[in-house]
Every structure is written in C-alpha cells, then in structure tokens.
C-alpha positions in Angstrom: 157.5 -1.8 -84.7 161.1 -0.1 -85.1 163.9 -2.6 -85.2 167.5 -1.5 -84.8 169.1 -2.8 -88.3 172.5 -4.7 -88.2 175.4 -4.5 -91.0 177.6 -7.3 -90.1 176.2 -9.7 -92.5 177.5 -12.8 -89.6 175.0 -10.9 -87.2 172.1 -11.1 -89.3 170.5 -14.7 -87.9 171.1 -13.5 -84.6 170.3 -9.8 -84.6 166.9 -11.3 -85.7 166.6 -13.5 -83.4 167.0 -11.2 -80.6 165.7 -8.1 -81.6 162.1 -10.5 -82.7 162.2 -12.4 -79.3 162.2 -9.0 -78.1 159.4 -7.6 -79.5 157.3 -10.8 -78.1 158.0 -10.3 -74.5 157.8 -6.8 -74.4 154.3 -7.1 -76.1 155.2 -5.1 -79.4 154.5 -8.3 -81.2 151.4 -9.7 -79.5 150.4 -12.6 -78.5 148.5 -14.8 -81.3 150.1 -12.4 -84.4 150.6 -13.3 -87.6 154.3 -12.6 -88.8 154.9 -11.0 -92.2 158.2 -12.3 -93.2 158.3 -9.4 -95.9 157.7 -6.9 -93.4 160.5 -8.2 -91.1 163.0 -8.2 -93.6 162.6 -4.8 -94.2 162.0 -3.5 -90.7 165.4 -5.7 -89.4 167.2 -4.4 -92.8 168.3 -8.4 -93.2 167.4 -10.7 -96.5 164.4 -13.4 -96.1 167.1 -16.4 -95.7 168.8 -15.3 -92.4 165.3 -14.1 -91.1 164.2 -18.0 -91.5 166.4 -19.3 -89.8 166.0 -17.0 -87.2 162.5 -18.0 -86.8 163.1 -21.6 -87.2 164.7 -21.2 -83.7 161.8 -19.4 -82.0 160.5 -22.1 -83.5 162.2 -24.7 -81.2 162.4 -22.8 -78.3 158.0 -22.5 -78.1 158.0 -19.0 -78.8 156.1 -19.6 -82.2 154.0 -21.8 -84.2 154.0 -22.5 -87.4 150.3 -23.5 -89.3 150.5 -25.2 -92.4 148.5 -22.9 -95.3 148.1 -19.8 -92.8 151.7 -18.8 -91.5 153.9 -18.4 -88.7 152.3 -17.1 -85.4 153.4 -15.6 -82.4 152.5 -18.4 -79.3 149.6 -17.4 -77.4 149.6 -17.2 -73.5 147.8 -20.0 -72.4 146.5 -21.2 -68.5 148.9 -24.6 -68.9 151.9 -22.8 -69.7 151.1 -19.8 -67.2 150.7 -22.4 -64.3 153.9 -24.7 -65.3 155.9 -21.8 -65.1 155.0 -20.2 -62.1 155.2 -23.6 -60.2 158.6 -23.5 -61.2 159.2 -20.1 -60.5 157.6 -20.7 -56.9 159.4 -23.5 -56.4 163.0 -22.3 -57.0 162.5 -18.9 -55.4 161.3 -20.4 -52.3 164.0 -22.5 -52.8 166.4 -19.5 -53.1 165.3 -18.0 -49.4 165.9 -21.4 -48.0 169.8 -21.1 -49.2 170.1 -17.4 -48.6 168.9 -16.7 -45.1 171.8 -18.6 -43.5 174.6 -16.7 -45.4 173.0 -13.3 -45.2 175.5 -11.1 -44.2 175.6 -7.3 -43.1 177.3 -6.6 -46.8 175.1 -9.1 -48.2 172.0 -7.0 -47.4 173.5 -3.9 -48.2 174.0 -5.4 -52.0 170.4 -6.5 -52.1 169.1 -3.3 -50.9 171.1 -1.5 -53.9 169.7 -3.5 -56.3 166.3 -2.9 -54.6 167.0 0.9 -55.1 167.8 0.5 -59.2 163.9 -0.8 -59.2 162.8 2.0 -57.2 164.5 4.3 -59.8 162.2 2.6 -62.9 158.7 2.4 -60.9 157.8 5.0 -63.9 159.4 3.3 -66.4 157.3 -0.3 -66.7 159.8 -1.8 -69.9 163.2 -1.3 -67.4 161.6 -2.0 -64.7 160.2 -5.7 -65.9 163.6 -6.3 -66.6 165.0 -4.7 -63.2 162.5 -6.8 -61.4 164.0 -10.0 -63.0 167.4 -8.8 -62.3 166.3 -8.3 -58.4 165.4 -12.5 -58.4 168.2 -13.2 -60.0 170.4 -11.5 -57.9 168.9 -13.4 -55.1 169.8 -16.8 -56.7 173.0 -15.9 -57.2 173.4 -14.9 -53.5 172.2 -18.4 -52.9 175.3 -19.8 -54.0 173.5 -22.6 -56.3 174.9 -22.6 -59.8 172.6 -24.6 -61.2 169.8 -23.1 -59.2 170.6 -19.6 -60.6 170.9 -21.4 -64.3 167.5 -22.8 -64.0 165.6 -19.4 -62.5 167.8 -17.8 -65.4 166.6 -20.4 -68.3 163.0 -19.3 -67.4 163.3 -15.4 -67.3 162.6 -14.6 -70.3 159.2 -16.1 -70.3 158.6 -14.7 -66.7 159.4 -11.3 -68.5 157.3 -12.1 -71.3 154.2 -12.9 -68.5 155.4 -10.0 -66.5 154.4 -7.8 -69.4 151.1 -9.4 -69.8 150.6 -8.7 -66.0 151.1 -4.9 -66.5 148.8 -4.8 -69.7 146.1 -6.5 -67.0 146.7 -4.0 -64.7 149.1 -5.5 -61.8 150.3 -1.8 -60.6 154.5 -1.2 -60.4 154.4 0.4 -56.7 152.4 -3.2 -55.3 155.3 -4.8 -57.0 157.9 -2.4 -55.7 156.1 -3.0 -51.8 156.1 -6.9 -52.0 159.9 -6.8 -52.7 160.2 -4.5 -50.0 158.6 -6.7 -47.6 160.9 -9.6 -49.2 164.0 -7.5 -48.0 162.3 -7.0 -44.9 162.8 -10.5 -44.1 165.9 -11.4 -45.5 167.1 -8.3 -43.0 165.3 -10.1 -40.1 166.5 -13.4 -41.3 163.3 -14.8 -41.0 162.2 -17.7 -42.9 158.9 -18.0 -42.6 158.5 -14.5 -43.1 160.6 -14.2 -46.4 158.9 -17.3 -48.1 155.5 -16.1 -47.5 156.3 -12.6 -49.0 158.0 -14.2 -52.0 155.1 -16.4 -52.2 152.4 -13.6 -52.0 154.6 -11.6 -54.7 154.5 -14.4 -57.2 150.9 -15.0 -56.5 149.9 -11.4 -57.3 151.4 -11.5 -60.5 150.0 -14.6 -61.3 146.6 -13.8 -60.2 146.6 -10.8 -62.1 147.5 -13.1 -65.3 145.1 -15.1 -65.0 142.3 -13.3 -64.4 143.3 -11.4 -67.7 143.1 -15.1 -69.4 139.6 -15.5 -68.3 137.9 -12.4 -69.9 
C-alpha cells in the first residue's frame, strides 16, 4: 500500500495513525493481517518509535490485536461485533426519523435532496461513495437536532465504513444502496413515519445481510 509521507516531525504519531486506520476500513490492510512494523516505517517515511505509539492507540480503540510471540494483527470482522453495531446503528437511525419528520421543512428537504445528489455523483466510485453514504446519515442526525445523538451515530462511523467496505467486497451493489436512500427521501418528503422507518430499516438490513452472509462462507 502507498502512504502519503509527513515531514512535520509533531505529525508523525498522528499521520500514522490516520493514514493506517485508513488503510483498515478501506480494506487495503485486510482483515486478520499481520503488520510489519519495518515495512510501515518505510511506507509512512516515519521512525519505528512514533509508529508504536501510533499503534498502541488502534490498540485501545479495538482496531488491533496484539499476540504475544506472533505480532500485531489487524481485528478481524466477527458476527458479535457485526450485530452490536448494527443494533446500534438501527436503533439511532430509527431514532433519527422519529426527531426529523416533525421539523422537516420545504428547505429542509431541499438540503437532504443535495446531499442525496453528491451520492448519486460517486455511484461509480465505491471508496467516496462509502464515505458519501456515511455523510448522507449523518446529515440526517444532524437535522434531527440531537447533539448527542449525532455524536453517538458519529463515534460509530468509522466502523460502519469499515463494514460498509466489507459489504461491497461481498457484493452489496451501489445503485440498491443509491434506491433504498431514495425511498428514505421519499418518506421524509411525504412525512411519513412509518414509511421512512421501514426504508431505513430495510437499508440497514441489506447491508447487513450482505455482511453476514460473507461471514458464513
């Protein structure tokens, strides 16, 4: 993999940091690797020290592992972690609709329908338009006018990305995903609960489905 290299030396901790967490939810460092600290360093341009530290924080945050004797290893996507993060992700995005619907707005629409068309714009372009899909829920939270709502959805979307990935790898197609949101706006335009829920509900599903049914072969 081809990391962009950093020359502030106050940077170096965190350039690595990102630019590795990076590579694990876009799938450029898979799943289950073994990390060659050597081959970091050189690829991130940073010494071994900084690059420790770096990983001593994926560390905390479950993003790897480390096994005494064999190395440091990328987390592997498991059927617990899958399932505790979707309920979650269920759970607050219904939660989101619930909040939204009664302070949708002519304007507010319009806003949602922009964002809507960004994601149209990547539908060939599956790295932005992770990302853009991510952006289109969180834009929703923020509508919902829940702080602490949108920090919690916003806490989780990097491993949503990092399954979202996974999802493509398995074969969940960009134009289903593209359809489900526009049936989401649908809603929200008619203002119709039951409606909205059920297609966020089915959109979260479909990823999920497709996730798991990759964990299982």
């Amino acid at each position: 993999m081809n990391f962009l290299k950093v020359e502030q030396p106050q940077l170096f901790k965190d350039h690595a940091y990102k630019e590795i967490k990076k590579g694990i939810i876009q799938h450029e460092i898979e799943p289950g690797s073994l990390l060659n600290e050597r081959s970091l360093s050189e690829s991130l341009g940073i010494s071994r020290t900084p690059l420790k530290l770096a990983l001593q924080q994926l560390e905390l945050e479950g993003w790897l592992q480390s096994v005494p004797r064999k190395g440091i290893f990328v987390k592997t996507i498991n059927r617990q972690d899958v399932d505790d993060v979707f309920q979650l992700r269920k759970a607050n995005e219904v939660l989101v609709i619930e909040l939204l619907i009664p302070l949708l707005d002519k304007e507010t629409i319009h806003k949602i329908e922009k964002v809507d068309k960004q994601l149209s714009d990547f539908k060939r372009d599956p790295l932005k338009f992770v990302y853009y899909d991510a952006s289109f829920h969180l834009f929703l939270a923020e509508l919902s006018q829940n702080l602490r709502l949108y920090q919690l959805i916003q806490n989780l979307t990097d491993h949503f990305n990092w399954y979202g990935f996974a999802a493509l790898k398995a074969g969940l197609s960009l134009d289903n995903v593209y359809n489900e949101h526009k049936l989401i706006i649908e809603g929200l335009k008619a203002k119709d609960l039951r409606q909205t829920k059920d297609a966020v509900i089915t959109h979260i599903d479909n990823t999920y489905n497709t996730i798991i049914s990759n964990l299982k072969q």
